[in-house]
N, CA and C atoms of all chains as a GROMACS GRO file, in nm:
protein
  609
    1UNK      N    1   1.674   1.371   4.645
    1UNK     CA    2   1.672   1.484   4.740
    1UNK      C    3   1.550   1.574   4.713
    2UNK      N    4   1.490   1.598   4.832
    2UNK     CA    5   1.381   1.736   4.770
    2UNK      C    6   1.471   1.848   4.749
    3UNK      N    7   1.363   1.949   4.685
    3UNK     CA    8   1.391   2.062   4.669
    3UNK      C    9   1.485   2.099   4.802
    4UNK      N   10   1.431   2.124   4.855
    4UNK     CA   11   1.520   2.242   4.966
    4UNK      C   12   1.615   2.205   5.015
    5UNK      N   13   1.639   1.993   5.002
    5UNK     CA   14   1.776   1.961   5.092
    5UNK      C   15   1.845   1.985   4.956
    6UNK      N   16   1.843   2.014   4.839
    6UNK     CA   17   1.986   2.026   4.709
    6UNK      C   18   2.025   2.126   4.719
    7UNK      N   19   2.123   2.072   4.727
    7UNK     CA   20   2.274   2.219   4.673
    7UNK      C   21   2.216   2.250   4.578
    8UNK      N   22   2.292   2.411   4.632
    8UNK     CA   23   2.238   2.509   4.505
    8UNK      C   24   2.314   2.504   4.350
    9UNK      N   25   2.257   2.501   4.252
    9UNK     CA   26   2.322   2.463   4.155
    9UNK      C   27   2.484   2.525   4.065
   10UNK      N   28   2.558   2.485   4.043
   10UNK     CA   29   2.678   2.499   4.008
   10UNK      C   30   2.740   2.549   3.892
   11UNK      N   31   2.790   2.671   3.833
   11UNK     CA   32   2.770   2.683   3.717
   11UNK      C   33   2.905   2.663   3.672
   12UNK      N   34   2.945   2.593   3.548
   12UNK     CA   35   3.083   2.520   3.538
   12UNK      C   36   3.171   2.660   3.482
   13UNK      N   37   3.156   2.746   3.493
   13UNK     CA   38   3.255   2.852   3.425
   13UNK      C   39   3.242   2.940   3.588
   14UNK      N   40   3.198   2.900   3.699
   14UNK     CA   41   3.275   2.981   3.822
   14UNK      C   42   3.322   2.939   3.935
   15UNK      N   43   3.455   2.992   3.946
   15UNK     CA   44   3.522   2.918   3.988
   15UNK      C   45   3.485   2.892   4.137
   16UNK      N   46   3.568   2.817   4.252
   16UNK     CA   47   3.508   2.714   4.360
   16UNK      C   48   3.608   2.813   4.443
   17UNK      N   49   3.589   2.888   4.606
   17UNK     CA   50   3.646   2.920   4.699
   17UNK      C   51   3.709   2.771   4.805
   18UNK      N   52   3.636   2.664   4.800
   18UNK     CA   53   3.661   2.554   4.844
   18UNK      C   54   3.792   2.555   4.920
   19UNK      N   55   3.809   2.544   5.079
   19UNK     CA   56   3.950   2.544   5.103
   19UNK      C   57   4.002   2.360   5.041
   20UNK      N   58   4.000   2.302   4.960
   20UNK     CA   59   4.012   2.177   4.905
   20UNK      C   60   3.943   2.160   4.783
   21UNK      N   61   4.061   2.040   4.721
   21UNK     CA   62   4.003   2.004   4.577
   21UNK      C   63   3.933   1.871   4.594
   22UNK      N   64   3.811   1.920   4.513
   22UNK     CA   65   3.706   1.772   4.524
   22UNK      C   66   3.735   1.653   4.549
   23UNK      N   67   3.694   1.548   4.596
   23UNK     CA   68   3.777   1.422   4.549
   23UNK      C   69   3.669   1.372   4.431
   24UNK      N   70   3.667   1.439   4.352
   24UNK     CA   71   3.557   1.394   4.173
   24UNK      C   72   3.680   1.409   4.100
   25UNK      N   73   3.686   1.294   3.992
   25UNK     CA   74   3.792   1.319   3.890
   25UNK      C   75   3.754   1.448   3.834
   26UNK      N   76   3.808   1.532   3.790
   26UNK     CA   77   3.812   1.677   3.684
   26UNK      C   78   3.929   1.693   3.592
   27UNK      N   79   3.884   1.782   3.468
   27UNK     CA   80   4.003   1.736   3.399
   27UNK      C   81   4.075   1.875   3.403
   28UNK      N   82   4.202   1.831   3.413
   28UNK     CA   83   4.330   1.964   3.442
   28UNK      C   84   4.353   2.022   3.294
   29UNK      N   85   4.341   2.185   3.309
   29UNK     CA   86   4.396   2.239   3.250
   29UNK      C   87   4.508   2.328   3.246
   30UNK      N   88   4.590   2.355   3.113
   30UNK     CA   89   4.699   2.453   3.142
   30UNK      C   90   4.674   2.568   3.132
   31UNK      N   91   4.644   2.678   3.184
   31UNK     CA   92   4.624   2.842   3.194
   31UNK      C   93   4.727   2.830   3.047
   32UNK      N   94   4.643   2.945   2.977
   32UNK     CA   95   4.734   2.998   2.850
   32UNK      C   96   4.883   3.100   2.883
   33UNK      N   97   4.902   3.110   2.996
   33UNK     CA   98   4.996   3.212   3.027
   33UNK      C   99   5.057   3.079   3.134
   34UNK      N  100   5.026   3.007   3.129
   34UNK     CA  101   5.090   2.902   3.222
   34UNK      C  102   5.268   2.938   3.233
   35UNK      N  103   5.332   2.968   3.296
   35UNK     CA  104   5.476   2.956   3.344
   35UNK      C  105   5.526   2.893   3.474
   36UNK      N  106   5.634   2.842   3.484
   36UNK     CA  107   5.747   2.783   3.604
   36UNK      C  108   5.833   2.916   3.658
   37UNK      N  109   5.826   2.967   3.748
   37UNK     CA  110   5.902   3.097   3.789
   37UNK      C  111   5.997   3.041   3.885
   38UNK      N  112   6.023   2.930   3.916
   38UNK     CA  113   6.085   2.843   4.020
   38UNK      C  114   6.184   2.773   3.973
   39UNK      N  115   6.283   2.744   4.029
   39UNK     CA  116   6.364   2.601   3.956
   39UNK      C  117   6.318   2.481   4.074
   40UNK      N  118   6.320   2.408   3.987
   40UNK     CA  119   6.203   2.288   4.071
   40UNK      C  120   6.324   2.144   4.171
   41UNK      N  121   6.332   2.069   4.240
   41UNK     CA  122   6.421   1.993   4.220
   41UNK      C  123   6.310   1.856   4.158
   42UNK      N  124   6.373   1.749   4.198
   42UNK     CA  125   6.301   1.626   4.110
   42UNK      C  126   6.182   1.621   4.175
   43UNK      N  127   6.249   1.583   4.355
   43UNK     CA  128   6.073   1.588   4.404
   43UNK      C  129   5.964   1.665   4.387
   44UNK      N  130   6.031   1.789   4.387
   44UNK     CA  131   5.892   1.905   4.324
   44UNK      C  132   5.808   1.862   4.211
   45UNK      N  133   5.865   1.839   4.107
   45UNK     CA  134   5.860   1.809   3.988
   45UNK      C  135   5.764   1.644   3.973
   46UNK      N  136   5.821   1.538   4.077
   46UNK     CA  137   5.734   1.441   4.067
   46UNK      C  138   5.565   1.474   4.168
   47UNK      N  139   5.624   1.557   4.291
   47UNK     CA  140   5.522   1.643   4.308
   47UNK      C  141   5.349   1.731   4.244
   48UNK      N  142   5.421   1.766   4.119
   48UNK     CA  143   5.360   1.800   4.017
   48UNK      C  144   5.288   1.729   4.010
   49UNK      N  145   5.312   1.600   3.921
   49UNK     CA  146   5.272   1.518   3.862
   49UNK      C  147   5.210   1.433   3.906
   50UNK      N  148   5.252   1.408   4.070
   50UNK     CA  149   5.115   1.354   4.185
   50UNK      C  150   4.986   1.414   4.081
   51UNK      N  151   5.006   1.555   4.172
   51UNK     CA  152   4.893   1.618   4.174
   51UNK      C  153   4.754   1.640   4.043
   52UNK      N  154   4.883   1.630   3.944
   52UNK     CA  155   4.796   1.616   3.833
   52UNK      C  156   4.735   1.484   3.802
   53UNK      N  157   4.805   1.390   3.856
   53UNK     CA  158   4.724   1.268   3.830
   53UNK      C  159   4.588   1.210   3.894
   54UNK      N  160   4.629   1.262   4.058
   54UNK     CA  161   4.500   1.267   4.156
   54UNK      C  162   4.369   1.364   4.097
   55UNK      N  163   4.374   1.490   4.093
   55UNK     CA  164   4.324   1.578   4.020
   55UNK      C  165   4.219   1.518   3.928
   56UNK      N  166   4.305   1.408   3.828
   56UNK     CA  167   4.207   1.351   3.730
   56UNK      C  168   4.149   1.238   3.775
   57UNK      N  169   4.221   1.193   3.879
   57UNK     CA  170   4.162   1.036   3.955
   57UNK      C  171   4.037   1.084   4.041
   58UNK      N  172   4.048   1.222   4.081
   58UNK     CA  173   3.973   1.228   4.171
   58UNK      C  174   3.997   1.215   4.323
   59UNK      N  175   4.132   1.195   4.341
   59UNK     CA  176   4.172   1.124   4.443
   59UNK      C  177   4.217   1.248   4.595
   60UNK      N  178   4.273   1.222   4.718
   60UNK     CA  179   4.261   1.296   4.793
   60UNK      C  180   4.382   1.419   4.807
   61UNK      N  181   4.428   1.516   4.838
   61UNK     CA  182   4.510   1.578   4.809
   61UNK      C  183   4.562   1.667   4.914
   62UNK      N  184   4.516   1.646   5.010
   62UNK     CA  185   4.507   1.705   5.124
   62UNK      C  186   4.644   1.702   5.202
   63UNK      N  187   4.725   1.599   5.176
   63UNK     CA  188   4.882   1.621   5.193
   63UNK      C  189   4.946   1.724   5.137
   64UNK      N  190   4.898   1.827   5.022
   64UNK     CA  191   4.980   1.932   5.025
   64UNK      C  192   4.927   2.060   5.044
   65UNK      N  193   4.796   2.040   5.120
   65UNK     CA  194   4.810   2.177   5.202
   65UNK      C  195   4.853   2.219   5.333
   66UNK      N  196   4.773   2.336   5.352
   66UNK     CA  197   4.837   2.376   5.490
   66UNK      C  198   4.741   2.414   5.559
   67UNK      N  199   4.774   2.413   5.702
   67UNK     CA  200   4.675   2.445   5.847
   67UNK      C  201   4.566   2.560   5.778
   68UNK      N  202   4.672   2.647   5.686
   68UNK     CA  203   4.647   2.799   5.681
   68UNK      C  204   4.549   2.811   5.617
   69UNK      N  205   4.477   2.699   5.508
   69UNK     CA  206   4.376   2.718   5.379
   69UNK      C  207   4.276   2.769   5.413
   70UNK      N  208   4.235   2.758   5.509
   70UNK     CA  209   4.115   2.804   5.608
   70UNK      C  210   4.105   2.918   5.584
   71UNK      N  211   4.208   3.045   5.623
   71UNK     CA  212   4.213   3.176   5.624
   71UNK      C  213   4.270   3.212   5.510
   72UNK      N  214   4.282   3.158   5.391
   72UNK     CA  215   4.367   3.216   5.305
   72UNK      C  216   4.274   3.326   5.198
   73UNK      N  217   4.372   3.410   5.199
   73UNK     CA  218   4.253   3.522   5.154
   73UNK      C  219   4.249   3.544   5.011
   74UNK      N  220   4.404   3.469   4.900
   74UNK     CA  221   4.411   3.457   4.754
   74UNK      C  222   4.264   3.351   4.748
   75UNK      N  223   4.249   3.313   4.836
   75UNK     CA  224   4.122   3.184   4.781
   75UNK      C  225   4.036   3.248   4.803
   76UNK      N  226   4.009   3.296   4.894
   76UNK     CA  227   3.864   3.400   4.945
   76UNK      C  228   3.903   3.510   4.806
   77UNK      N  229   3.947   3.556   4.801
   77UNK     CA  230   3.910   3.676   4.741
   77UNK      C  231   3.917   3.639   4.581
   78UNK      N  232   3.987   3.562   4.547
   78UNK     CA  233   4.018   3.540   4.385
   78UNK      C  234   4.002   3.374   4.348
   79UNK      N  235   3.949   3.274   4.462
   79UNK     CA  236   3.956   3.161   4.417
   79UNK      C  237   4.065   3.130   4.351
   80UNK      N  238   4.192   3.140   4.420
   80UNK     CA  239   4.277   3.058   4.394
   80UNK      C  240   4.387   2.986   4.509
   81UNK      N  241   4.363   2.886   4.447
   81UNK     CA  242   4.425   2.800   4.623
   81UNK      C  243   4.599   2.758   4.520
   82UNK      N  244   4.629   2.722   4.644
   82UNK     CA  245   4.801   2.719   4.607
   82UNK      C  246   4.840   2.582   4.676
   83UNK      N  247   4.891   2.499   4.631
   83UNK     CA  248   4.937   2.372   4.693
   83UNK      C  249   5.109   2.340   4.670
   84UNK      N  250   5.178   2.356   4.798
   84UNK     CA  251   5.281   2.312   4.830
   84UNK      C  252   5.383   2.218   4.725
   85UNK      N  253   5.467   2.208   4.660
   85UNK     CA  254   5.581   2.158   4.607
   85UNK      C  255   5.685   2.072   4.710
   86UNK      N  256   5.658   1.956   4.736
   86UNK     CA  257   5.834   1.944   4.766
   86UNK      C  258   5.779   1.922   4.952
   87UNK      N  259   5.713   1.924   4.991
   87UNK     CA  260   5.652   1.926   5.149
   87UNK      C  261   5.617   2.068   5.152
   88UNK      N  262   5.557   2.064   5.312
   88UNK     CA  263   5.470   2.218   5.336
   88UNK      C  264   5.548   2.321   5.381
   89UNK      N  265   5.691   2.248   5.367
   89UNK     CA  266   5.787   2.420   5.421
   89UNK      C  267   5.835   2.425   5.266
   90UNK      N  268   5.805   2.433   5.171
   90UNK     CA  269   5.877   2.478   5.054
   90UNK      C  270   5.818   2.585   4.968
   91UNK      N  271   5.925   2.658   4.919
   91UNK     CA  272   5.841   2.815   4.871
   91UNK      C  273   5.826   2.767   4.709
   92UNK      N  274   5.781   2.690   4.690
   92UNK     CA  275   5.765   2.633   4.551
   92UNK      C  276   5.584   2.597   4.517
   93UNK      N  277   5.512   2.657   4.479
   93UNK     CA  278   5.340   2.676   4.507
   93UNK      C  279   5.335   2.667   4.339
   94UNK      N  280   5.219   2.553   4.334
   94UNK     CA  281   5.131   2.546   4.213
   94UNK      C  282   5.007   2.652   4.234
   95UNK      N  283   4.992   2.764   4.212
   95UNK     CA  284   4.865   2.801   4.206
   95UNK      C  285   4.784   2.749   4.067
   96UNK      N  286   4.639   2.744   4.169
   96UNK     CA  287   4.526   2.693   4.067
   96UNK      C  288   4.393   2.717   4.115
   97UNK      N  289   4.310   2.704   4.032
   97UNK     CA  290   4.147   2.740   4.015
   97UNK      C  291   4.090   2.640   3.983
   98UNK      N  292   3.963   2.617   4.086
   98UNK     CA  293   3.866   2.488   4.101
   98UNK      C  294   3.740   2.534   4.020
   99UNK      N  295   3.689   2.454   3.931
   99UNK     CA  296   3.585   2.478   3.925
   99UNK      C  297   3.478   2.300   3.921
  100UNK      N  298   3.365   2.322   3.906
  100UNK     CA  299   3.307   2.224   3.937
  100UNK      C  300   3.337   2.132   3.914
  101UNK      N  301   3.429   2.131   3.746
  101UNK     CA  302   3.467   1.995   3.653
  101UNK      C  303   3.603   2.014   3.621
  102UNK      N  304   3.631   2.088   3.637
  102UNK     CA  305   3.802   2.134   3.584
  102UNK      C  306   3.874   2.212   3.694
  103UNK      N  307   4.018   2.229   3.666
  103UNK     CA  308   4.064   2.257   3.756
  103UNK      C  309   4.200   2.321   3.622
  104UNK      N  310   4.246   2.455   3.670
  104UNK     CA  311   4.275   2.523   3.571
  104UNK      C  312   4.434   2.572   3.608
  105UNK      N  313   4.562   2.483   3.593
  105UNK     CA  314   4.645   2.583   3.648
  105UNK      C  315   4.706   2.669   3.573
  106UNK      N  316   4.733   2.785   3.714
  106UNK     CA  317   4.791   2.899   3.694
  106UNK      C  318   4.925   2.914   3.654
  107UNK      N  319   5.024   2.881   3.787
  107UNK     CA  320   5.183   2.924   3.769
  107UNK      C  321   5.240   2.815   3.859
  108UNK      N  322   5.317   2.825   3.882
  108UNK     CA  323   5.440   2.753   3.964
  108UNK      C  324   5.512   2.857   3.987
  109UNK      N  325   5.539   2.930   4.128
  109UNK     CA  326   5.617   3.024   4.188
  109UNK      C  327   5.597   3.000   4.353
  110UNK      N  328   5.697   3.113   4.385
  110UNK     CA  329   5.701   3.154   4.519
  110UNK      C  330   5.552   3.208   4.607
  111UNK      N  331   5.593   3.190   4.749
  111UNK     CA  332   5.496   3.292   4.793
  111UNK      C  333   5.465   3.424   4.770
  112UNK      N  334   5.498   3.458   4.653
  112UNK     CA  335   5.512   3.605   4.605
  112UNK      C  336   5.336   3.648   4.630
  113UNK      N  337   5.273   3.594   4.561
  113UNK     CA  338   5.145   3.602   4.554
  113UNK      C  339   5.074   3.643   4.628
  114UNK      N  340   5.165   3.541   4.769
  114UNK     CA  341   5.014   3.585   4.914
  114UNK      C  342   5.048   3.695   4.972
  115UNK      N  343   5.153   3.746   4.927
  115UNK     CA  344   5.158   3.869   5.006
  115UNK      C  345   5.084   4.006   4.979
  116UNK      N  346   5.074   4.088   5.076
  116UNK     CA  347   4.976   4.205   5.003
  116UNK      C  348   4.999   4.300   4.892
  117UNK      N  349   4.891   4.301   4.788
  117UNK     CA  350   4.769   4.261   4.780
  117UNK      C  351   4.783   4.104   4.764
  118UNK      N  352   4.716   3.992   4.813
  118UNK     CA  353   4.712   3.888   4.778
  118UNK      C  354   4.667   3.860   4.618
  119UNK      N  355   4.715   3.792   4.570
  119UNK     CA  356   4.672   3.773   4.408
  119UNK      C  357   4.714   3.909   4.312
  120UNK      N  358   4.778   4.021   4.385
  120UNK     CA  359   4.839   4.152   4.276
  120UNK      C  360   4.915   4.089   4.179
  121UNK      N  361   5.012   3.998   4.140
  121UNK     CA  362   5.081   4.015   4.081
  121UNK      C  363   5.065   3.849   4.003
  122UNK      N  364   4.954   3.824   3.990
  122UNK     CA  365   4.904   3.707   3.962
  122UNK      C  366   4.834   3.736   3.800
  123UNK      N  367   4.907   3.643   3.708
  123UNK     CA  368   4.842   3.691   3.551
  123UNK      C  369   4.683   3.605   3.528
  124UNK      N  370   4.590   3.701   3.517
  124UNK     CA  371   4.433   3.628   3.524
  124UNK      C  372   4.392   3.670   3.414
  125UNK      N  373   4.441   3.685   3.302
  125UNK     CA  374   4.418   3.687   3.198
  125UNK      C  375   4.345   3.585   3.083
  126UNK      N  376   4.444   3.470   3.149
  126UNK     CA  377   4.381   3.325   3.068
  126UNK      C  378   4.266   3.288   3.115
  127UNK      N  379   4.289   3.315   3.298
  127UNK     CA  380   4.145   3.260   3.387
  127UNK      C  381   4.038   3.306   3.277
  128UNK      N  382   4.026   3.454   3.258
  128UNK     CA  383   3.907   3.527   3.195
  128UNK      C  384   3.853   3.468   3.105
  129UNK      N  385   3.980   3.430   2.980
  129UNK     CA  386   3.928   3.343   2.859
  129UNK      C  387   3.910   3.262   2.890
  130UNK      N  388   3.984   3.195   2.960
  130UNK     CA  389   3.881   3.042   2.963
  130UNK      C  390   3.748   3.048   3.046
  131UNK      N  391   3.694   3.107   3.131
  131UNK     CA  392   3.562   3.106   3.217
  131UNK      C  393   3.487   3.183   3.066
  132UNK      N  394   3.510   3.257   2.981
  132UNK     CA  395   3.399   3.320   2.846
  132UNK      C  396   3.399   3.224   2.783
  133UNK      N  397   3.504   3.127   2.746
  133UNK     CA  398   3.476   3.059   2.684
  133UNK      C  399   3.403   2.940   2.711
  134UNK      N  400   3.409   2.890   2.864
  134UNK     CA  401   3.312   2.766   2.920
  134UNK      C  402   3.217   2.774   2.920
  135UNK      N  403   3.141   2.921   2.941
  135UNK     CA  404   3.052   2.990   2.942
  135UNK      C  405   2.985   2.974   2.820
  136UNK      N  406   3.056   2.992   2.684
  136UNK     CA  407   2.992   3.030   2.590
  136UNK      C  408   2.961   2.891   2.520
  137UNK      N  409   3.022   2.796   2.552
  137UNK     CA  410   3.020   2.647   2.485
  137UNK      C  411   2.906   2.601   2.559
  138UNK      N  412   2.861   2.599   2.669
  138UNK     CA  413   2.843   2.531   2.740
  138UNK      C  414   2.700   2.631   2.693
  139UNK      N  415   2.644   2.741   2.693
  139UNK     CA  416   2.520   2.824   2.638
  139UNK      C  417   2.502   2.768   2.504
  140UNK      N  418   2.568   2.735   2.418
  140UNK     CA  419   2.566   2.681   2.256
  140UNK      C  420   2.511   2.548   2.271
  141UNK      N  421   2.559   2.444   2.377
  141UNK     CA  422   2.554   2.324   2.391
  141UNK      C  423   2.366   2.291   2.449
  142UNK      N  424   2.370   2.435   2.520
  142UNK     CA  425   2.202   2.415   2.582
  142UNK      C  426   2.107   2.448   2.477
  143UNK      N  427   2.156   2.544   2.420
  143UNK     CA  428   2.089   2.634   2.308
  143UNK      C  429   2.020   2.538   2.204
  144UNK      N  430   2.194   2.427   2.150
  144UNK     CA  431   2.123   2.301   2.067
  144UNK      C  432   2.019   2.180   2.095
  145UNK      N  433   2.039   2.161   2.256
  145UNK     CA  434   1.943   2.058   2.310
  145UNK      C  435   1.805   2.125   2.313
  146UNK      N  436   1.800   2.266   2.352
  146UNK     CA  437   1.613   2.346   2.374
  146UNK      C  438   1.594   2.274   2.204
  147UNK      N  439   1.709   2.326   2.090
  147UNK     CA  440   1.673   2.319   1.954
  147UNK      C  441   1.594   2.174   1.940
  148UNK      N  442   1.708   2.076   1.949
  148UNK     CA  443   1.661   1.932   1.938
  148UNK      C  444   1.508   1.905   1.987
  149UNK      N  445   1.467   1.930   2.169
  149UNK     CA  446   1.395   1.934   2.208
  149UNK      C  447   1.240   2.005   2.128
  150UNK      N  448   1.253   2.109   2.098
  150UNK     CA  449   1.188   2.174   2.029
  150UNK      C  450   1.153   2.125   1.893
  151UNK      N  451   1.202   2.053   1.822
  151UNK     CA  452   1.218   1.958   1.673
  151UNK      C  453   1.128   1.854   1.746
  152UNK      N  454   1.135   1.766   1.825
  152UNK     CA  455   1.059   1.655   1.889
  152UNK      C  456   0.937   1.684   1.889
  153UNK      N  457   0.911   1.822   1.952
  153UNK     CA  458   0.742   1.883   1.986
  153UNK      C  459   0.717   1.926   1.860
  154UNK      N  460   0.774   1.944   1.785
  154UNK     CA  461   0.681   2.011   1.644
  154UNK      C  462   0.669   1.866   1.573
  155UNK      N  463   0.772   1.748   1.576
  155UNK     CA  464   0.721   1.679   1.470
  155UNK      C  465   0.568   1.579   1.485
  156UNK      N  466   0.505   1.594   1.393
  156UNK     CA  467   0.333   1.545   1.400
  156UNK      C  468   0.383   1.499   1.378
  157UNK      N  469   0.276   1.383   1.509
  157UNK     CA  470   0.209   1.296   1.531
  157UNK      C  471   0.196   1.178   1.414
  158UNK      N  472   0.201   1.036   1.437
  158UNK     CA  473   0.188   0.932   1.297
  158UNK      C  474   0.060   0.915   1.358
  159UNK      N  475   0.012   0.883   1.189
  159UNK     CA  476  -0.139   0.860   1.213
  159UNK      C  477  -0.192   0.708   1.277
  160UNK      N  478  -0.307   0.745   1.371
  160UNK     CA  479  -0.306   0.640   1.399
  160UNK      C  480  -0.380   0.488   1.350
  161UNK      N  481  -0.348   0.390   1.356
  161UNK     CA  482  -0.387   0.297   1.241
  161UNK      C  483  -0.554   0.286   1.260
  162UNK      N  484  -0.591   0.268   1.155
  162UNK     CA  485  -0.727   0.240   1.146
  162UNK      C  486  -0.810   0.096   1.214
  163UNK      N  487  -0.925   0.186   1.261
  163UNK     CA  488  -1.000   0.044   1.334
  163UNK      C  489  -0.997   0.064   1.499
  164UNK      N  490  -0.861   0.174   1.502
  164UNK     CA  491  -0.902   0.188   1.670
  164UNK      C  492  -0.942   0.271   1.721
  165UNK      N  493  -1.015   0.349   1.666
  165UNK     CA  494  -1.041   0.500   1.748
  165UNK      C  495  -1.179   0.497   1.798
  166UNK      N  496  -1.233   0.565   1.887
  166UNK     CA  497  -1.333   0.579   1.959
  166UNK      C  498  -1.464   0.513   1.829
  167UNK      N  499   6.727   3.477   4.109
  167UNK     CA  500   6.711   3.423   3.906
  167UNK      C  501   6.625   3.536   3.874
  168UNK      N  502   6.661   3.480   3.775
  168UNK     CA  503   6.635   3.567   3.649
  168UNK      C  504   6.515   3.537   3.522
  169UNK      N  505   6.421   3.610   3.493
  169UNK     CA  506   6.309   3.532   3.454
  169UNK      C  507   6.295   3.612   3.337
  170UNK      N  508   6.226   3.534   3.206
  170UNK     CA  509   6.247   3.582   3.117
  170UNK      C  510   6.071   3.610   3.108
  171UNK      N  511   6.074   3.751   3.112
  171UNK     CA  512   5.924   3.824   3.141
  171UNK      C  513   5.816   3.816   3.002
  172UNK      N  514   5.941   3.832   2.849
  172UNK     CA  515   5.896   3.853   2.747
  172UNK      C  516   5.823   3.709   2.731
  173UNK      N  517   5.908   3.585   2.747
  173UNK     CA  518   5.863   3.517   2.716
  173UNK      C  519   5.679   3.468   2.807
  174UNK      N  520   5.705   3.476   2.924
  174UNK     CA  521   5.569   3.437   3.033
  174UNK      C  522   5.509   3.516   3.001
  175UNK      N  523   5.513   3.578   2.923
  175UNK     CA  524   5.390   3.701   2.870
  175UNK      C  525   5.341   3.643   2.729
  176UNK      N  526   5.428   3.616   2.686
  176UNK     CA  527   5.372   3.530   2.549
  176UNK      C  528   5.245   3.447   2.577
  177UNK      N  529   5.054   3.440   2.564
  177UNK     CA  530   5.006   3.336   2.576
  177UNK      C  531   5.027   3.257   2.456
  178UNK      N  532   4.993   3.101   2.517
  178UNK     CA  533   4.962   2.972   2.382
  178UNK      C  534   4.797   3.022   2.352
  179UNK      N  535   4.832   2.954   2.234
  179UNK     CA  536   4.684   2.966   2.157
  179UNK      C  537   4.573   2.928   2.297
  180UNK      N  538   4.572   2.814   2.383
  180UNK     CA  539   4.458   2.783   2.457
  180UNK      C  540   4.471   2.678   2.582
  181UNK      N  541   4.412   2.700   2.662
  181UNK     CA  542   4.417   2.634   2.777
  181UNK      C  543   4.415   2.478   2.743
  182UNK      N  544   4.517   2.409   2.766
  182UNK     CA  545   4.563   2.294   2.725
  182UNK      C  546   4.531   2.151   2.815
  183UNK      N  547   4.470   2.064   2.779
  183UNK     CA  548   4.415   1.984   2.867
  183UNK      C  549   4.487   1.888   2.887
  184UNK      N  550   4.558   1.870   3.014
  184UNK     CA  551   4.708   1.740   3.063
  184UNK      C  552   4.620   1.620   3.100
  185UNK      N  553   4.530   1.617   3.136
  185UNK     CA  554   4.471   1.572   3.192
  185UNK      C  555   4.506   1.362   3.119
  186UNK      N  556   4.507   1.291   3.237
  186UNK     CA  557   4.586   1.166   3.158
  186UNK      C  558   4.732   1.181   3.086
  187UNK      N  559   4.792   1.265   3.092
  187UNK     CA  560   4.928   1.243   3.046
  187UNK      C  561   5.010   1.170   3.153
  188UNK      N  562   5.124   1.129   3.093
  188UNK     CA  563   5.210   1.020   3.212
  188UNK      C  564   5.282   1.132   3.305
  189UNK      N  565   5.338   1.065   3.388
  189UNK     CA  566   5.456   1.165   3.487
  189UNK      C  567   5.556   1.207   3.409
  190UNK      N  568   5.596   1.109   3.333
  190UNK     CA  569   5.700   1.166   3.248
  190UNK      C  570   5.725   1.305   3.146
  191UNK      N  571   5.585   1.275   3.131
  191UNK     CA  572   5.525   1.396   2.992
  191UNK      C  573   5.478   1.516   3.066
  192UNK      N  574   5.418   1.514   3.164
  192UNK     CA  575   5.399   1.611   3.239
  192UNK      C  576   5.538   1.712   3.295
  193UNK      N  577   5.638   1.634   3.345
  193UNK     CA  578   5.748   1.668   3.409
  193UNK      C  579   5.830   1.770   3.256
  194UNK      N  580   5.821   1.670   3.158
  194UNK     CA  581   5.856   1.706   3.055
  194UNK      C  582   5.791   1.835   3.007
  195UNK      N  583   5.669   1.857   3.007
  195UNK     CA  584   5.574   1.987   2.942
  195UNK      C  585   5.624   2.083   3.049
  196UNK      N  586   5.603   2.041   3.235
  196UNK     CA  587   5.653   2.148   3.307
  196UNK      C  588   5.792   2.223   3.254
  197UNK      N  589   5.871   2.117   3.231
  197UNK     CA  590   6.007   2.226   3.168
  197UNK      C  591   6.034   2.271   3.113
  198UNK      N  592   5.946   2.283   2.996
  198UNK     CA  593   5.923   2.363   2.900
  198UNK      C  594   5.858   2.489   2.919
  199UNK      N  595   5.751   2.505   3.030
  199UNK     CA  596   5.710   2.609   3.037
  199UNK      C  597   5.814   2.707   3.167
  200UNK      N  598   5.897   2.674   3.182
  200UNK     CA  599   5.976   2.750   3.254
  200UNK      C  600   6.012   2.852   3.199
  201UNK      N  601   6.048   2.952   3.254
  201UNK     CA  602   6.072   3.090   3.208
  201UNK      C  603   6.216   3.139   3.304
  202UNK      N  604   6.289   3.034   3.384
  202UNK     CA  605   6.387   3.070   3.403
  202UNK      C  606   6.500   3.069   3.300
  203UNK      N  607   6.640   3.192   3.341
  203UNK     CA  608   6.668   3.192   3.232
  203UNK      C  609   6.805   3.189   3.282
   0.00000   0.00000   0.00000
């Protein structure tokens, strides 16, 4: 691609408004405050476990949203999309956070969330630590390659064998 | 229901990566993190 047709570049510690999850495998995480506020029945529950498996397959997921993702304003405003439990009339919602390579869930609850304020009563506590911390691994990880890189350019030159030089 | 607040307030040490676990184990970890009570 030239310059100007590439996407603009992606930084793995922020998160994705995307009304949809990639179809790129990413690997799922559990939010440190992760809770079930729901009682689930089985399908919910194997539900779940779709999702987490596609998620890492990469695969399509688009059966558990809704018409509504379009306008949803927990995603607009806080990047966090919510996917259905159990079919699309059920008040049973995985919320979660996309980011380029991971995908981070939140909770398992009701529509409590979307209501106003959308995302008020939503614990983003873990979100925080974990985006400082992707952040900060991922600056350490560049930090060591400039290092490496930098070791390459300083090490002189082997001499070159005798008999061939100008 | 009834939700046990003390506990969903408790964080784990760190964002935990499921990623490749079976259905079973997953279903299994979900019930554990329930906070109904």
């Amino acid at each position: 691609l030239s310059r100007a047709a590439r996407p603009p570049a992606r930084k793995a510690w922020i998160a994705l408004d995307l009304p949809k999850v990639e179809s790129v495998p990413k690997s799922v995480l559990r939010d440190t405050h992760f809770s079930v506020y729901v009682r689930l029945t089985e399908r919910q529950e194997t539900d779940y476990a779709t999702i987490v498996g596609l998620i890492g397959a990469g695969g399509d997921l688009s059966r558990y949203y809704r018409a509504s993702t379009n306008t949803d304003v927990l995603l607009r405003e806080h990047q966090v999309m919510h996917l259905h439990l159990g079919g699309p009339g059920s008040d049973a919602l995985l919320y979660l956070i996309q980011y380029p390579a991971y995908v981070l869930l939140l909770c398992v609850d009701t529509h409590r969330h979307m209501r106003p304020p959308p995302g008020g009563g939503l614990n983003m506590l873990g979100r925080k630590e974990f985006e400082v911390k992707v952040e900060a691994k991922i600056k350490v990880d560049i930090a060591k390659l400039m290092e490496s890189v930098a070791k390459l350019v300083r090490k002189p030159k082997p001499p070159e064998p005798e008999g061939q030089g100008g | 229901v009834i939700v046990d607040r003390a506990n969903a307030a408790k964080a784990r040490p760190d964002a935990i990566d499921i990623t490749g676990l079976s259905p079973e184990e997953l279903i299994a970890d979900l019930g554990r993190r329930s906070v109904l009570v």
